[in-house]
C-alpha distance (Angstrom), angle and dihedral (degrees) to the residues before:
residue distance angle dihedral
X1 . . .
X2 3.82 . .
X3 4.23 108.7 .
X4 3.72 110.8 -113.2
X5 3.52 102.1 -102.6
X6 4.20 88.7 58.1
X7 3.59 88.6 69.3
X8 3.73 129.5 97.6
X9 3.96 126.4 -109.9
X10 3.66 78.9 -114.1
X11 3.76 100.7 57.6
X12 3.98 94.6 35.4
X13 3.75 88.8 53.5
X14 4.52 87.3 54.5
X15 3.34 95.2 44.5
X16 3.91 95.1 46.5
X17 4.00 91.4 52.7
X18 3.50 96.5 48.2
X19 3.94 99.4 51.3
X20 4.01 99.1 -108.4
X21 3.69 91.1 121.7
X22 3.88 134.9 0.7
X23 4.34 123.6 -109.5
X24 4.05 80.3 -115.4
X25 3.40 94.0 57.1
X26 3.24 98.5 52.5
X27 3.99 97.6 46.9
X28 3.65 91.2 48.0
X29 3.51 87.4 51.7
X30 3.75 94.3 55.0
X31 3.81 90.6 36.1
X32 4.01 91.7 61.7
X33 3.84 87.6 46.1
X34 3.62 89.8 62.4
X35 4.12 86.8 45.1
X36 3.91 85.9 61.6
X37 3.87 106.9 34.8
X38 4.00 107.2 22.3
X39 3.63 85.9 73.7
X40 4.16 92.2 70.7
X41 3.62 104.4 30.1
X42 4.40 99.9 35.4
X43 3.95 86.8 -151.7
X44 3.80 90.8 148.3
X45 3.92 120.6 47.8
X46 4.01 92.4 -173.0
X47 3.41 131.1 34.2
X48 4.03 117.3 -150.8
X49 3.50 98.3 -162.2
X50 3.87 106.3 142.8
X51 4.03 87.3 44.2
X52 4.17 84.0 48.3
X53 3.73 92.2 57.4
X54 3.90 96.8 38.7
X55 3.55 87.6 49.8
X56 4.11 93.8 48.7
X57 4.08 92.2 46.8
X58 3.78 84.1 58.6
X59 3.65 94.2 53.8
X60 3.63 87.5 46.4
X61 3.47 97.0 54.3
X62 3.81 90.6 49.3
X63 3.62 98.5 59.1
X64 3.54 92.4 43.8
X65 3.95 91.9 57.6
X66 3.78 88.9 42.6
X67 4.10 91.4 -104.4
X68 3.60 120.3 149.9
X69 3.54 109.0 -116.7
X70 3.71 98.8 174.0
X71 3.94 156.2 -97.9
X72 3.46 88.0 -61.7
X73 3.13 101.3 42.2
X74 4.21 108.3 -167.5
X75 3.96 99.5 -28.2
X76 2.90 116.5 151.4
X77 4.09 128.7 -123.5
X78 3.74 144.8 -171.5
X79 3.65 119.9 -142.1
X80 4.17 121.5 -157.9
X81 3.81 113.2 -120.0
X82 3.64 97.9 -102.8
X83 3.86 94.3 62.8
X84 3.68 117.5 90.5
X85 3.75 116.3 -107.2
X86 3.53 116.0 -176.4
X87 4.39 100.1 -114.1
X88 3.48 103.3 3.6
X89 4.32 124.8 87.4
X90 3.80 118.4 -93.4
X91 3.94 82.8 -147.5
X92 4.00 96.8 167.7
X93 4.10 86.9 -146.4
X94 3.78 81.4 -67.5
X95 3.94 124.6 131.4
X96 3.80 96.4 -145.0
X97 3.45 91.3 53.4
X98 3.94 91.4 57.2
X99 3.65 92.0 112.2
X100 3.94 105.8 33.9
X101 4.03 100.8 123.4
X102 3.24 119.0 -161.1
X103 3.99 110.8 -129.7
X104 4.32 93.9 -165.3
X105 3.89 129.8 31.5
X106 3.49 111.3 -108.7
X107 3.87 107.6 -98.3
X108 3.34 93.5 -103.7
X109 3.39 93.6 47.8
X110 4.05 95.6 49.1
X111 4.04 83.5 55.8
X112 3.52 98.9 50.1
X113 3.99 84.6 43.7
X114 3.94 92.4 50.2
X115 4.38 85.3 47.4
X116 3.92 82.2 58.8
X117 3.74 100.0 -101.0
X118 4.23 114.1 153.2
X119 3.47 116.8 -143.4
X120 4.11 97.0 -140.4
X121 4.52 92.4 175.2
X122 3.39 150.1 -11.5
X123 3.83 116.7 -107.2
X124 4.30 131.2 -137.0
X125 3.77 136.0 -114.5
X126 3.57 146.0 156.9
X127 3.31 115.7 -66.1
X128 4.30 111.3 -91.9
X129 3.80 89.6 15.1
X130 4.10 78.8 -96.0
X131 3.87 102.7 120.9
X132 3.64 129.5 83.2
X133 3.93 84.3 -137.2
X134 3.58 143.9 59.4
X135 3.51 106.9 -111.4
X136 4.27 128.0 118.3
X137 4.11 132.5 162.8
X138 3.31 86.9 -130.6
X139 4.21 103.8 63.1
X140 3.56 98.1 -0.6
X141 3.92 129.3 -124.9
X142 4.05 126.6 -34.3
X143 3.72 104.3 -140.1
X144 3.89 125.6 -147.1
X145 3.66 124.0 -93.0
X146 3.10 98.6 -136.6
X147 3.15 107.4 51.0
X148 3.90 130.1 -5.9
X149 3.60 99.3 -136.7
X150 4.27 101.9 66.7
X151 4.17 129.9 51.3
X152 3.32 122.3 -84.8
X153 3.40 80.7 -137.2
X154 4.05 120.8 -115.4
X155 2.94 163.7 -103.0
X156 3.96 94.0 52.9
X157 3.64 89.8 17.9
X158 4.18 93.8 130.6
X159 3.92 83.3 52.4
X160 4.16 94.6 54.9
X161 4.24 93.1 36.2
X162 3.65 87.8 48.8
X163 4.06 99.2 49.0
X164 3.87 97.2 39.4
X165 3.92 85.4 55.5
X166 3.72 96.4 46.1
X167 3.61 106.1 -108.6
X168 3.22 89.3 131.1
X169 4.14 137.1 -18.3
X170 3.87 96.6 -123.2
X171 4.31 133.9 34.6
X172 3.27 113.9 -165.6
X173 4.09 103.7 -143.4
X174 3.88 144.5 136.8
X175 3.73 146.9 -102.3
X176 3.79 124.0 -154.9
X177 4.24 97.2 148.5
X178 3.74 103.2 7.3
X179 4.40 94.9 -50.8
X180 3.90 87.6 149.3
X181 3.31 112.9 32.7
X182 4.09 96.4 40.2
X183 3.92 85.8 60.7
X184 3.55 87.7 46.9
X185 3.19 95.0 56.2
X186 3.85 96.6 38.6
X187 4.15 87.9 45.6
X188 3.72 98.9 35.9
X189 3.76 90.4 -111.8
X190 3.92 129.6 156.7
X191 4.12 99.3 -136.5
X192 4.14 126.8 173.7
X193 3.68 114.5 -141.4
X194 3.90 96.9 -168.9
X195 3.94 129.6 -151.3
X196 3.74 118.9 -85.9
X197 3.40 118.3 -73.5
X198 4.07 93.4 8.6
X199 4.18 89.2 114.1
X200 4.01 114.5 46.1
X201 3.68 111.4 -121.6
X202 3.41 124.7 -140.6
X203 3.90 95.4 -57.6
X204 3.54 101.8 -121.0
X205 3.88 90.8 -58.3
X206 3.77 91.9 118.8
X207 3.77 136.3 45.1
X208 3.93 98.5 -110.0
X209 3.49 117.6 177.7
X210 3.71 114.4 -128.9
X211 3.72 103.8 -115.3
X212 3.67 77.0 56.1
X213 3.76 86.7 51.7
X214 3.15 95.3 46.7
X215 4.01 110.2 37.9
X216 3.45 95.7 31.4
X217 3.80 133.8 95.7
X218 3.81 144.1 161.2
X219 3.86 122.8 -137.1
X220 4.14 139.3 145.3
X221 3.73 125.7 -81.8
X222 3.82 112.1 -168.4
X223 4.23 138.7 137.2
X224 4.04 101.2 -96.1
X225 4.26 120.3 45.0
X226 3.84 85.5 -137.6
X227 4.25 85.9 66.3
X228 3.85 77.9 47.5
X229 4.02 95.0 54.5
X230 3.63 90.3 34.7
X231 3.90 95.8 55.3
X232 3.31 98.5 36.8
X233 4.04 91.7 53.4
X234 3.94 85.8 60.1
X235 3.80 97.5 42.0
X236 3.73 99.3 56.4
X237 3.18 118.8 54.1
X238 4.47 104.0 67.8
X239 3.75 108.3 79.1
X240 4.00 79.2 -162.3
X241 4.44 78.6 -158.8
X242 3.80 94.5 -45.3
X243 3.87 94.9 152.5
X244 4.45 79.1 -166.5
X245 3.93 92.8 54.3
X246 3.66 113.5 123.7
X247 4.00 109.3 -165.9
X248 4.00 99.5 -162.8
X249 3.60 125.4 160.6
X250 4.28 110.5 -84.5
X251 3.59 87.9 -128.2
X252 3.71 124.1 67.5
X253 3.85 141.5 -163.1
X254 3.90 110.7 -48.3
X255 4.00 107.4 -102.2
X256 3.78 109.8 -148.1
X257 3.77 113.5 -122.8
X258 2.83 143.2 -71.1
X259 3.40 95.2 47.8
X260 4.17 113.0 -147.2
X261 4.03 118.8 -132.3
X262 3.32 133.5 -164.1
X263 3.95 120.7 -136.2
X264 3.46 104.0 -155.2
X265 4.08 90.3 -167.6
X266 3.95 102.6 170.4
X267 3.89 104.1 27.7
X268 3.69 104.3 -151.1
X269 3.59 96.1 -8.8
X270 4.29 94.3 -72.4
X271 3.50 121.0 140.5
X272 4.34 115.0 -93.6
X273 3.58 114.1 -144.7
X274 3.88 110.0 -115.5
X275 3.83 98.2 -111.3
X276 3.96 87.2 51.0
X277 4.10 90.8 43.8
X278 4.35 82.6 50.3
X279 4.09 88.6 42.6
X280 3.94 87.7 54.8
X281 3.73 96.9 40.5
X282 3.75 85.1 47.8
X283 3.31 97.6 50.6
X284 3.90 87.0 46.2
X285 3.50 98.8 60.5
X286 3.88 94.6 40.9
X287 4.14 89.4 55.5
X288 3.92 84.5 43.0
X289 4.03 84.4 52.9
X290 3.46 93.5 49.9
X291 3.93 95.3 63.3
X292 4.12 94.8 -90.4
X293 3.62 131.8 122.8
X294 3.68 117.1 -123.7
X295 4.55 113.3 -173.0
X296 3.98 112.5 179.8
X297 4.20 103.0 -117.5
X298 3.77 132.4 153.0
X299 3.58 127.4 -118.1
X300 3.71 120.6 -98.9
X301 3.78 115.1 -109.7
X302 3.90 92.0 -15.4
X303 4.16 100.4 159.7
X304 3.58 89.3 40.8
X305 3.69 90.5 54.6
X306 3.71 85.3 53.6
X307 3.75 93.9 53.5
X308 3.69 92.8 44.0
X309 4.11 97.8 48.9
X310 3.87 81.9 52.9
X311 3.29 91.0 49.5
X312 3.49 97.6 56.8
X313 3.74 97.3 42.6
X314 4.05 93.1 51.3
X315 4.20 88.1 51.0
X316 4.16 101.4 38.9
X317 3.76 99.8 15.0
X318 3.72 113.0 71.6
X319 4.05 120.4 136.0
X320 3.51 90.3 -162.9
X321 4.16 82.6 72.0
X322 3.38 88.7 56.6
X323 3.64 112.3 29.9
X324 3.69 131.0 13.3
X325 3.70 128.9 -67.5
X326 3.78 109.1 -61.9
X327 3.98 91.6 -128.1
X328 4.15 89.8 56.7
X329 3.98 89.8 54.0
X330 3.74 115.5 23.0
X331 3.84 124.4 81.0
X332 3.58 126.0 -117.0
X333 3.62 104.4 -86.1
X334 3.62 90.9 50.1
X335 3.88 88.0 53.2
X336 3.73 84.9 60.5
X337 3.51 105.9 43.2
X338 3.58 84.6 50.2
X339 3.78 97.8 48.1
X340 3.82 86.4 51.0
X341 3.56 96.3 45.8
X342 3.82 105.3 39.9
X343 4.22 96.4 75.6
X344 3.98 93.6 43.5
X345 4.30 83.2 46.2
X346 4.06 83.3 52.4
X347 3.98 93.3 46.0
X348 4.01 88.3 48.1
X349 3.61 94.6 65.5
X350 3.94 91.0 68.6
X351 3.50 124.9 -170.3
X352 4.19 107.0 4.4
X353 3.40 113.9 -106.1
X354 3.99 123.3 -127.2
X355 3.93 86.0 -126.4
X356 4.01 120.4 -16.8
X357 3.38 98.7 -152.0
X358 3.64 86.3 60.0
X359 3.61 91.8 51.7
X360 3.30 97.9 39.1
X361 4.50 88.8 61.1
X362 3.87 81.8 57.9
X363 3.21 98.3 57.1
X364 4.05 94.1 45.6
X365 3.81 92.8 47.1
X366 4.78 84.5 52.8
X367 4.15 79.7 46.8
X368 3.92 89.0 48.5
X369 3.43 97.8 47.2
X370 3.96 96.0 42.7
X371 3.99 87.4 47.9
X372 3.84 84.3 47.3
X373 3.83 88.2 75.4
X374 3.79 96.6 24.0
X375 3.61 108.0 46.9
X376 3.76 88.0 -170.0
X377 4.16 145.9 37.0
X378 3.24 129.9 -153.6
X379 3.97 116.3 -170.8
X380 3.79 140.2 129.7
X381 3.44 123.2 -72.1
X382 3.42 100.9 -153.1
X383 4.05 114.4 15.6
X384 4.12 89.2 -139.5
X385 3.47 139.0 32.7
X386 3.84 138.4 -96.4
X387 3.74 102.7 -56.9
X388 3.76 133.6 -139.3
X389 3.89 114.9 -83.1
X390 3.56 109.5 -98.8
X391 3.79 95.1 28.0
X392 4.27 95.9 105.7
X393 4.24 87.1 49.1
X394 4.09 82.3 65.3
X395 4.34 110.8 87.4
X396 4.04 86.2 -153.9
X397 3.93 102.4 57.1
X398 3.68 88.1 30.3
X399 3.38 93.4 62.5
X400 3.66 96.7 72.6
X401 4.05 96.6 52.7
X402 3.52 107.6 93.7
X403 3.30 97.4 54.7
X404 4.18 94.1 48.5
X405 4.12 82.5 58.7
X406 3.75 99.1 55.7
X407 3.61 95.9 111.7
X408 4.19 83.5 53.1
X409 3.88 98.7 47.2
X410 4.12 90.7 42.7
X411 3.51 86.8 57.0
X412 3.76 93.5 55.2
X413 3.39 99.8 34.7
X414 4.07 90.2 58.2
X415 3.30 90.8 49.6
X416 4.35 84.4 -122.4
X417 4.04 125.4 155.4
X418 3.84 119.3 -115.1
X419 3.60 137.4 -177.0
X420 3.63 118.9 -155.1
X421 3.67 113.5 -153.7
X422 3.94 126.6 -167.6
X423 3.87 111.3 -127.1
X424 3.95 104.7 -172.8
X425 3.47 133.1 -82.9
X426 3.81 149.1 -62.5
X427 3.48 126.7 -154.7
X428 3.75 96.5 -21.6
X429 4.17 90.0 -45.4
X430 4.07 121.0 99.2
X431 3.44 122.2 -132.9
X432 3.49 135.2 -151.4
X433 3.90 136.0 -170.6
X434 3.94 124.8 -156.2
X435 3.92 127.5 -131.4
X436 3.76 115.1 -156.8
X437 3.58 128.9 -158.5
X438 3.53 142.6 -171.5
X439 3.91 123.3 -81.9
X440 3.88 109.6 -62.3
X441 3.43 94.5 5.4
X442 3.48 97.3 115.0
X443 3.85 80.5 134.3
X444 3.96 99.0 71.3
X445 3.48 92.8 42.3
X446 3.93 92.6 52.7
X447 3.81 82.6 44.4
X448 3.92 104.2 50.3
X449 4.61 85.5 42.7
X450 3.69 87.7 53.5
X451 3.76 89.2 48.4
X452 4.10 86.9 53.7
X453 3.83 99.0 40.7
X454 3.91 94.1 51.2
X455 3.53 95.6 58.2
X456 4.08 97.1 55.4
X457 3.82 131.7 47.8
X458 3.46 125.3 -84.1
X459 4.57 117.9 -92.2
X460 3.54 96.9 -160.0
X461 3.14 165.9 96.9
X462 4.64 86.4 48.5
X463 3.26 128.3 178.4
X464 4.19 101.6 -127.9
X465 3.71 115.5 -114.7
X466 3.68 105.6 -93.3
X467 4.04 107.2 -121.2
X468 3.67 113.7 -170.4
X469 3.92 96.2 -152.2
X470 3.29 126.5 88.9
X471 4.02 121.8 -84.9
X472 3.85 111.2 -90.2
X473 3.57 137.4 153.1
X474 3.67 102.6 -133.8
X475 3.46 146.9 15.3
């Protein structure tokens, strides 16, 4: 019989409501997990254990007076540190911010909470959210898995680390350029980056600049697409003062089978690493299996969409309007990355537009057409793997990056719903494809994953390689 913390939000959330074990059983289950594996990986920077249990006796108490204490039902969470979680810091990996408590949940997280849901720790990431790894001065790095020696990708990458090793069965995180799905597919998560304006934001509570607004979103990452479904049903629906919020039904129109996808196999043209080309063919034949029909096409006005998304986040997305210079705040390494990264950024915008925004609505309305008559993409989300620590801090491999995410940043810059889905494994690394829908149809996409994960064998729950050195972010 399968140890509590192997199970799925899903099946801890049955087996809590009908009596066959208790909330507290299940947190302190997950709570001495964490005791035994946070120590190698550093996926969660805080650990909310008193909270956890207070939280559990109250669901306890509920079912035993015949209360309804909700669809999740004492399951337990992790939450990224920048989410809002009523008394602990929103830190965003960032030393200043050490001591910035949060007086409300999040909405978000204050709907999940009222479905039952137990936040059990808060989880690491580079510091701004602006790294394509999990690294920070102020908690250190989160290391892979898998294997100790590549990224667990970023920026939710203490959300993915700390699912796939059963710390908990669902991270509550974020995606602005790919920050769910590339830990996904560096972890060998399953991770929901839902449509614009699906998930309230903070509600005008915080200064958020609008890039941020506008790119950004919050969704689930977790081992099953059912804890995917199941989260996302409960994080939806509470605008929480999110004048952007648009409550529609989960579900949408039925779409006649068989449903037609889109293999976008070379995005723009750029080479695809062979275990990503095999994840995609994979993934292919598996959604062919299922009943769907899958036709090789490219993706309308892909680099462009690059270029514009860049664009927009160089002219409306700068932290230094928010927060203080990055130099004053950020540690070293982040300096570097940064200093290596901000020219190639520049060069990825391309040729200026005369307005972006304006651009970018072309763009969406070639996307709605195409999606018109493909209800559904399936493409990499990165075009490589999980790379070797250090590789992003060097100017000459990071050059070619943005251009391997442009199936990520489309995504976010059209505001579109995507599902990434792990696949299996390659030389001792998952990998994971994405399938991207159009807006508020988070519903096919969860559909078409679930299709893919049933017909292969489970990655996870792991046990992290044990590493004896001490945890560092690049070598």
């Amino acid at each position: 019989m399968p140890e509590l913390w192997m199970l799925s939000a899903t099946q801890l959330a049955h087996r809590i409501r009908t009596g066959e074990v208790s909330s507290r059983e299940v947190v302190q289950a997950h709570l001495r997990r964490i005791d035994e594996v946070n120590p190698v990986v550093n996926a969660l920077t805080v650990v909310l254990d008193k909270q956890a249990l207070a939280a559990a006796d109250a669901v306890d108490r509920a079912l035993r007076c015949g209360d309804e204490p909700g669809p999740l039902c004492g399951v337990p969470i992790t939450v990224k540190e920048n989410v809002d979680v009523a008394g602990s810091a929103t830190t965003q990996g960032i030393a200043a911010l050490r001591d910035a408590v949060a007086i409300q949940d999040a909405p978000h997280i204050a709907e999940l909470r009222a479905a039952g849901a137990i936040p059990i720790g808060r989880t690491n990431m580079p510091e701004f959210g602006m790294r394509w790894h999990t690294a920070n001065g102020l908690r250190g790095a989160t290391r892979n898995p898998w294997s100790v020696a590549h990224t667990p990708g970023g920026s939710s990458g203490g959300d993915a680390a700390a699912v796939i090793t059963g710390m908990a069965p669902l991270g509550l995180g974020n995606d602005g350029a790919g920050s769910l799905r590339w830990p996904a597919q560096c972890c060998g998560a399953a991770a929901l980056k839902p449509s614009l304006g699906r998930v309230a934001q903070s509600g005008g509570r915080q200064p958020t600049p609008f890039a941020f607004q506008l790119l950004g979103v919050h969704g689930p990452i977790a081992r099953r697409v059912e804890d995917l479904r199941l989260a996302f049903t409960h994080m939806r629906a509470y605008d929480g003062g999110d004048p952007w919020h648009a409550p529609l039904p989960l579900d949408g129109p039925l779409v006649s089978p068989p449903i037609r996808v889109s293999m976008v196999a070379t995005p723009g043209g750029i080479n695809v690493h062979p275990a990503v080309r095999y994840a995609l063919r994979r993934a292919a034949d598996l959604l062919t299996d299922a009943g769907y029909v899958v036709e090789e096409h490219d993706a309308p006005a892909l680099e462009r969409a690059g270029e514009i998304y860049t664009q927009i986040m160089s002219s409306y997305g700068r932290v230094h309007r928010v927060q203080p210079p990055v130099d004053t705040v950020a540690s070293d390494e982040f300096a570097r990355f940064w200093q290596a990264y901000e020219p190639i950024w520049t060069r990825a915008g391309g040729e200026p537009a005369f307005d972006p925004m304006m651009e970018r609505a072309a763009i969406a309305r070639a996307w709605n057409d195409w999606l018109s008559r493909t209800p559904l993409v399936l493409a990499p989300i990165r075009t490589q793997p999980a790379f070797r620590l250090g590789r992003d801090l060097d100017p000459a491999w990071l050059s070619d990056f943005p251009a391997t995410m442009r199936m990520a940043v489309a995504v976010n810059l059209l505001g579109l719903p995507a599902v990434a889905i792990p696949t299996g494994k390659t030389d001792g690394l998952p990998h994971a494809v994405q399938v991207i829908g159009p807006r508020f149809r988070e519903d096919l996409c969860l559909d078409a994953a679930a299709a893919i994960e049933a017909r292969i064998p489970p990655l996870s729950p792991i046990d992290p390689h044990p590493d004896p050195a001490p945890i560092s972010s690049a070598t």
